[in-house]
Backbone bond lengths (Angstrom), bond angles and torsions (degrees), N, CA, C in turn:
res aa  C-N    CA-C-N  psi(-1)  N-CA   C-N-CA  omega(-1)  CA-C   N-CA-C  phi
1 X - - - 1.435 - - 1.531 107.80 -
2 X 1.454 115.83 133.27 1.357 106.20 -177.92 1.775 108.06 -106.97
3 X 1.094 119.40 164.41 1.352 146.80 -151.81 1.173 112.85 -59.45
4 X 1.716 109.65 -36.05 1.442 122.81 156.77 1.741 121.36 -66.99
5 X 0.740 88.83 -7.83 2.233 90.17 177.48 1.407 96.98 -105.81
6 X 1.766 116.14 148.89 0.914 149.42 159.55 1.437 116.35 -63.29
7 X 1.424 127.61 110.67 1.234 143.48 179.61 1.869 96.39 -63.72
8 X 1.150 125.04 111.66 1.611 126.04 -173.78 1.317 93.44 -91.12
9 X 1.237 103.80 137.23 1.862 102.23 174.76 1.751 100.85 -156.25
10 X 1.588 113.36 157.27 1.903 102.98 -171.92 1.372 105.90 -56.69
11 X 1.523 120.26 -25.51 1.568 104.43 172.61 1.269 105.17 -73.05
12 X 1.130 151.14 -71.04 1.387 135.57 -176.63 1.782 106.24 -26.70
13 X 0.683 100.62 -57.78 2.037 99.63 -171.60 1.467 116.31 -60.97
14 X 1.526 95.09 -52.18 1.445 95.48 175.66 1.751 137.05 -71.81
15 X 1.458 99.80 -16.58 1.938 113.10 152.17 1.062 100.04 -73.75
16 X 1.489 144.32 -43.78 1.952 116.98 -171.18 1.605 115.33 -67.61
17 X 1.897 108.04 -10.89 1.725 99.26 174.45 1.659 98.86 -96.25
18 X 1.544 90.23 170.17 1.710 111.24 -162.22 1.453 92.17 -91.45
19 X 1.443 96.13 129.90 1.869 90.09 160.19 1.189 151.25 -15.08
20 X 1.051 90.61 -35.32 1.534 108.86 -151.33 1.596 94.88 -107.07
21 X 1.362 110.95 -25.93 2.098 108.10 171.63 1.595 92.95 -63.95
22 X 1.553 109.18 -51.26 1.401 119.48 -149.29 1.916 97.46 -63.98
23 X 1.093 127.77 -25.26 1.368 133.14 174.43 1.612 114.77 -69.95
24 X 1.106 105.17 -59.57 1.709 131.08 -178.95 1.977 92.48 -59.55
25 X 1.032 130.83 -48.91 1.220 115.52 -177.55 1.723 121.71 -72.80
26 X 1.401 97.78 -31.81 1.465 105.47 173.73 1.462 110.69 -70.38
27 X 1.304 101.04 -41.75 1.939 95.14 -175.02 1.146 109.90 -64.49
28 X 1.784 119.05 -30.81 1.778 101.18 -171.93 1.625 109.44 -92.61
29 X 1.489 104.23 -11.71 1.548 98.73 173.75 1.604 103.59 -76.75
30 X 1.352 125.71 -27.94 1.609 101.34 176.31 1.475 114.49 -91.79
31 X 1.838 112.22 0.66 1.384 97.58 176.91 1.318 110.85 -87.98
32 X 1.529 127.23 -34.83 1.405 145.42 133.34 1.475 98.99 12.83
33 X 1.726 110.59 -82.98 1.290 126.45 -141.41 1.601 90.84 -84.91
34 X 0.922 134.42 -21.69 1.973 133.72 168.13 1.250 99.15 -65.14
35 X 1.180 118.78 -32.42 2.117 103.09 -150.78 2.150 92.52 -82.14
36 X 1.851 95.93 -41.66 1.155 99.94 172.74 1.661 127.17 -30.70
37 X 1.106 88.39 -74.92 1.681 119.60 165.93 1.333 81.68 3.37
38 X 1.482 112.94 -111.37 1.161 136.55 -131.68 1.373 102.34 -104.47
39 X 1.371 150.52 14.39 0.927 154.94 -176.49 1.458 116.56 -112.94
40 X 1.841 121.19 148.23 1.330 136.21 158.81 1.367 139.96 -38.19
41 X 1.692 97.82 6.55 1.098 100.18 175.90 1.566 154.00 -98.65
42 X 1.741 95.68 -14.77 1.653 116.46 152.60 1.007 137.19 -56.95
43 X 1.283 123.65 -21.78 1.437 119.23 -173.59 1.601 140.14 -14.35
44 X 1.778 95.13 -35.48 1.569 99.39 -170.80 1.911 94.41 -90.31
45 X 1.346 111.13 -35.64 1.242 102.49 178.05 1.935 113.43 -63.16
46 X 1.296 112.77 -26.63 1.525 104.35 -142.69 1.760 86.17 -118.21
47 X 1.470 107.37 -10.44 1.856 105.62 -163.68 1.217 124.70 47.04
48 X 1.230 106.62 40.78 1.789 109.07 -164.64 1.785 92.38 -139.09
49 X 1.515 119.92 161.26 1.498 109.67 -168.82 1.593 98.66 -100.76
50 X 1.452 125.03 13.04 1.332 104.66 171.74 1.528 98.13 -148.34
51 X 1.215 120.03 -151.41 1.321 121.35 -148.67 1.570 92.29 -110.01
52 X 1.454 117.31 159.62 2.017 123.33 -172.35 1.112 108.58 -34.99
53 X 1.483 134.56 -46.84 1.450 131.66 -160.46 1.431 103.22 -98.42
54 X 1.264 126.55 -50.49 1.731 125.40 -163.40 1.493 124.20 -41.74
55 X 1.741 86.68 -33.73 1.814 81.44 -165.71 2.093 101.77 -89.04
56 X 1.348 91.91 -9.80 1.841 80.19 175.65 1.243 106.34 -67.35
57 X 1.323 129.78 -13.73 1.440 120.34 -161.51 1.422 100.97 -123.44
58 X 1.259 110.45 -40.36 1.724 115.02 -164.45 1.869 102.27 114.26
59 X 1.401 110.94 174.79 1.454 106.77 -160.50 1.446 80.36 -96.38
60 X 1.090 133.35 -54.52 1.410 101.80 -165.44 0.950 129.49 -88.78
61 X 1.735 143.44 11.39 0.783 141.14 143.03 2.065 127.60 -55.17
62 X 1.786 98.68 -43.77 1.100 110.63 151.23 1.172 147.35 -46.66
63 X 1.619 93.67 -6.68 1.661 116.45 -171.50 1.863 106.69 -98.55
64 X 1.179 95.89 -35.81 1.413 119.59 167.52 1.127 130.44 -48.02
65 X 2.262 103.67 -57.31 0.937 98.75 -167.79 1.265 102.57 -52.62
66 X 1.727 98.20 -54.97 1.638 107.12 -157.66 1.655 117.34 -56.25
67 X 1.118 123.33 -32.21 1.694 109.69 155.03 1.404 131.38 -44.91
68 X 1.666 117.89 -31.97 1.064 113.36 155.63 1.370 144.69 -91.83
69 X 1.639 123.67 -8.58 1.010 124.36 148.06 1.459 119.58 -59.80
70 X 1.589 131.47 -63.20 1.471 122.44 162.15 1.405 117.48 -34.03
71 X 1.542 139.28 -20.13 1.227 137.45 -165.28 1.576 87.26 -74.61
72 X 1.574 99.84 -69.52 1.679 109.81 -166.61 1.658 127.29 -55.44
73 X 1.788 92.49 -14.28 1.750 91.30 168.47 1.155 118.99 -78.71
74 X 1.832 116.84 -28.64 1.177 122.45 -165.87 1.710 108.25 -70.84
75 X 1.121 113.75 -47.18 1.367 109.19 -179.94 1.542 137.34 -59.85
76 X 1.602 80.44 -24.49 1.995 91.25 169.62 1.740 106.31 -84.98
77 X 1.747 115.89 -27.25 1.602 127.60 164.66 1.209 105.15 -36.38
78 X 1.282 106.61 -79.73 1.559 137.20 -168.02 1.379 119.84 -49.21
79 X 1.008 113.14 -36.75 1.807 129.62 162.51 1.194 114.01 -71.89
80 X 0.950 119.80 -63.61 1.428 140.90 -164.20 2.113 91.93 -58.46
81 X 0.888 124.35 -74.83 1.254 141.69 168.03 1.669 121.64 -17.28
82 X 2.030 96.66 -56.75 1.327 108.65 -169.04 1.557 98.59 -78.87
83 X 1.773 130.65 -14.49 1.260 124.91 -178.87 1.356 110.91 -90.74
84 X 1.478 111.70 -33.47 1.682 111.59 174.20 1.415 117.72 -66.50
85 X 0.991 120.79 -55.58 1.421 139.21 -178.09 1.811 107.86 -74.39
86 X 1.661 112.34 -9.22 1.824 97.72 -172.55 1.672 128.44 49.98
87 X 1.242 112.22 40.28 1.132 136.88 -159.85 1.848 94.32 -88.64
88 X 1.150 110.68 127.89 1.661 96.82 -177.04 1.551 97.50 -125.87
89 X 1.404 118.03 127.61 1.271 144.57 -148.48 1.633 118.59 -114.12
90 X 1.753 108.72 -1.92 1.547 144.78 -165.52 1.969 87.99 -55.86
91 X 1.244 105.22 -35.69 1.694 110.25 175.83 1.346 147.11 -127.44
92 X 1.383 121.81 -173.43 1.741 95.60 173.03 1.844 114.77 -74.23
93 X 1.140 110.55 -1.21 1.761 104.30 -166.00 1.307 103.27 -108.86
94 X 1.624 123.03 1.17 1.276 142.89 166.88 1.461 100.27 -85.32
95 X 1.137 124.09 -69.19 1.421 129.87 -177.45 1.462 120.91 -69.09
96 X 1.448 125.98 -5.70 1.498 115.85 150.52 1.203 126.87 -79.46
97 X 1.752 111.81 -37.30 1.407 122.32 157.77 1.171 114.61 -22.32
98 X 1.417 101.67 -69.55 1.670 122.16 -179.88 0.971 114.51 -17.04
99 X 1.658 99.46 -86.22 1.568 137.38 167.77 1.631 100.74 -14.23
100 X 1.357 105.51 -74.04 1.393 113.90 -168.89 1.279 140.89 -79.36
101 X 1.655 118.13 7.75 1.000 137.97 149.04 1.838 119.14 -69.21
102 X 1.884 99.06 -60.42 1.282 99.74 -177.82 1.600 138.68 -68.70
103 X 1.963 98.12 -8.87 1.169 107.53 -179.77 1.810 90.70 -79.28
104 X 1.085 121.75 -50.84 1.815 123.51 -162.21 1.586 104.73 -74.55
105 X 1.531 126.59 -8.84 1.446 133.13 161.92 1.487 108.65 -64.87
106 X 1.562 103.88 -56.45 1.592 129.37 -161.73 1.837 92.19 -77.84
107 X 1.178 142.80 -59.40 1.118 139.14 -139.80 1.946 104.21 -118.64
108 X 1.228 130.45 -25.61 1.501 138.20 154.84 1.312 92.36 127.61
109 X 1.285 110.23 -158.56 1.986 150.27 -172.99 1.189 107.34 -92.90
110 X 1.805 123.52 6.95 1.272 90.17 -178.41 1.657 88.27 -115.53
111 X 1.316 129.17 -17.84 1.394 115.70 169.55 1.539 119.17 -64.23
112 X 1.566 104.24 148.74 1.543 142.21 -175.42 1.094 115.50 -79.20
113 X 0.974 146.01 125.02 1.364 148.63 144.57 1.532 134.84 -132.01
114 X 1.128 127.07 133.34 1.972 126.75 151.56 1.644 115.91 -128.63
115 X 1.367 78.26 161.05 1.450 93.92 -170.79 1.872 83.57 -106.78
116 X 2.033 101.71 123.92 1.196 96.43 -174.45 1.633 113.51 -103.98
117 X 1.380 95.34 -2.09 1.521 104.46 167.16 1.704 104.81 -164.09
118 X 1.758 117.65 140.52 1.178 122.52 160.38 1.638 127.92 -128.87
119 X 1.147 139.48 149.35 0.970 135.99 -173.30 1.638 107.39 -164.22
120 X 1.035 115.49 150.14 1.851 121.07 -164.19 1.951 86.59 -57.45
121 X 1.241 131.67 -30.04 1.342 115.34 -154.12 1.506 93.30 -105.82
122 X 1.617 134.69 -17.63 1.237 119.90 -146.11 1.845 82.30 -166.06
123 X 1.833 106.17 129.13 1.076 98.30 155.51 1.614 89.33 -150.31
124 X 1.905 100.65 166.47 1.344 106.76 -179.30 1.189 106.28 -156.47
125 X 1.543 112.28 137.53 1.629 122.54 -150.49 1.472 115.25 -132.04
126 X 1.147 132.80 103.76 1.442 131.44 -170.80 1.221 105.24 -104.07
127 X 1.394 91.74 150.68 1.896 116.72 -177.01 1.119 120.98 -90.38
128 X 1.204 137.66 80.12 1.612 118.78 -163.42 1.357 101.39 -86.58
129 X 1.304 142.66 -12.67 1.518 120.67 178.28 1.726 94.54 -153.89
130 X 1.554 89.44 115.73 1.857 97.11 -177.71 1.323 109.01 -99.68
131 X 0.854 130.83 145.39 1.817 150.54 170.91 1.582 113.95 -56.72
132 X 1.647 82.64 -39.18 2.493 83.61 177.35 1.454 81.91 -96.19
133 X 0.680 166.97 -146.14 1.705 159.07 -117.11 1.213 113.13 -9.80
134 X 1.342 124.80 -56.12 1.578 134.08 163.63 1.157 113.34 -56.31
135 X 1.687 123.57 -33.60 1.581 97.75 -179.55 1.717 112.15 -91.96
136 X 1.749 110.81 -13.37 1.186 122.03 170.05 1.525 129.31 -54.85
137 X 1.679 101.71 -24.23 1.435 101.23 -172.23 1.726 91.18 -110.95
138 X 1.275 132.08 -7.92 1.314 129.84 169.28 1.874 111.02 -54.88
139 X 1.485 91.51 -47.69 1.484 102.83 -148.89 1.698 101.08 -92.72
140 X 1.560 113.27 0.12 1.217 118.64 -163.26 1.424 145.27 57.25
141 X 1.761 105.80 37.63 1.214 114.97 -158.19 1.616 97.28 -80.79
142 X 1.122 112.06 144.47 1.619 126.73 146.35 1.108 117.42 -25.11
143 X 1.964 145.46 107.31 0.619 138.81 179.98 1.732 123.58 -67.66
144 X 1.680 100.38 -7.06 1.836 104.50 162.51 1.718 104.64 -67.66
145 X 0.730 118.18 -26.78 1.499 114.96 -154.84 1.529 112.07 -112.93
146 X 1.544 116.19 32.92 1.007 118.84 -168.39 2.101 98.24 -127.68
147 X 1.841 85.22 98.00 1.378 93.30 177.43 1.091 136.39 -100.18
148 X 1.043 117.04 29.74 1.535 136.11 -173.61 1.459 116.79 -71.83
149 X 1.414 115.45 -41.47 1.769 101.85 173.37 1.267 120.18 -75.79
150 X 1.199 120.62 -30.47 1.703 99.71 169.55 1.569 124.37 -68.52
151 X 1.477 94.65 -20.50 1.545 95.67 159.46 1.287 141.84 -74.33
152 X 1.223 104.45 -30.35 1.768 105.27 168.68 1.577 90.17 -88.42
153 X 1.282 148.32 -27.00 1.609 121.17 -171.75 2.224 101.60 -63.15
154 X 1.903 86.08 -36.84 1.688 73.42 -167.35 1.598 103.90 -70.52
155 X 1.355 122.12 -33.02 1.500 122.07 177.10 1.162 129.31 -40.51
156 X 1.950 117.11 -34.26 1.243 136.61 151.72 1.822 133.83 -31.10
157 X 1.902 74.10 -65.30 1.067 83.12 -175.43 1.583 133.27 -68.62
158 X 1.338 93.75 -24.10 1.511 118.37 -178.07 1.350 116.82 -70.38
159 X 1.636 106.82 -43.39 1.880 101.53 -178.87 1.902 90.87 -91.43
160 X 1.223 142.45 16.18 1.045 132.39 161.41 1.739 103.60 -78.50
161 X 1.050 124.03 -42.15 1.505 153.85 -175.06 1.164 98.14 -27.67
162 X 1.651 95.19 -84.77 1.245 133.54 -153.55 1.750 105.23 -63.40
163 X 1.775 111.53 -32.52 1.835 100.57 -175.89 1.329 78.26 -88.43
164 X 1.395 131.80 -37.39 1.790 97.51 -164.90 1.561 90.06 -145.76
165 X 1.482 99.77 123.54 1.940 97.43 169.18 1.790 111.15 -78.34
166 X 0.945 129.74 8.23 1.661 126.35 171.49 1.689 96.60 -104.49
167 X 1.394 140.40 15.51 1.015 120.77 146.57 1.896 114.83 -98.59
168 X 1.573 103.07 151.99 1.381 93.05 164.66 1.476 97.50 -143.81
């Protein structure tokens, strides 16, 4: 290589993309790689009728685990978040903030959200474009087997918990 050419290396490549691709690709390759997990959708790779983890346990136990592992990230998320960021959680328009930072930290730029009403006693926050829905209909999962909302409702609820137990 002569002196005039650019030595190409992943740091060279990976400073010419924008943050924000470089985020958005990581979140759907690990949300990607969750739905896999445990989902109906390997079969031809794995010859098995559900996804690597489900059938050691059964689906609904698998359903479990994974509600409770997301429970236990959220609360160290959710903390972790409301001290970096000074996030004050004293209400409901504190705690959707919350909410809605750590889900778009935890999950990337390509999920949706509004808050369609807030008030210190009452707030309520809709999803218009979710990341496990998007990777659910990517990957062609079975819409029985798609456990993802009780998991982010309990994930909610849990890092709501954890900055303040008088929210629910």
């Amino acid at each position: 290589m002569t002196e005039s050419k650019q030595k190409i290396t992943t740091k060279t490549l990976l400073e010419k993309i924008p943050a924000e691709t470089c985020w958005l690709i990581t979140a759907q390759a690990l949300t990607r790689l969750s739905v896999m997990r445990g989902s109906k959708i390997m079969p031809s790779v794995l010859g098995k009728e559900e996804g690597v983890f489900a059938p050691v346990w059964g689906w609904e136990t698998w359903k479990e685990i994974l509600v409770k592992v997301h429970c236990e990230n959220s609360k160290e998320l959710h903390l972790y978040i409301k001290e970096t960021f000074n996030i004050p959680v004293e209400d409901a328009v504190g705690a959707a903030k919350l909410v809605w930072v750590a889900a778009t930290l935890q999950q990337g730029p390509e999920s949706e959200r509004e808050i369609v009403e807030a008030t210190r006693e009452r707030a309520v926050a809709r999803t218009t474009k979710c990341v496990w829905w998007e990777r659910f209909n990517e990957l062609g999962v079975d819409p029985e087997f798609r456990g993802a909302c009780n998991i982010c409702e309990a994930w909610s609820e849990e890092g709501l918990t954890a900055v303040n137990p008088k929210l629910t």
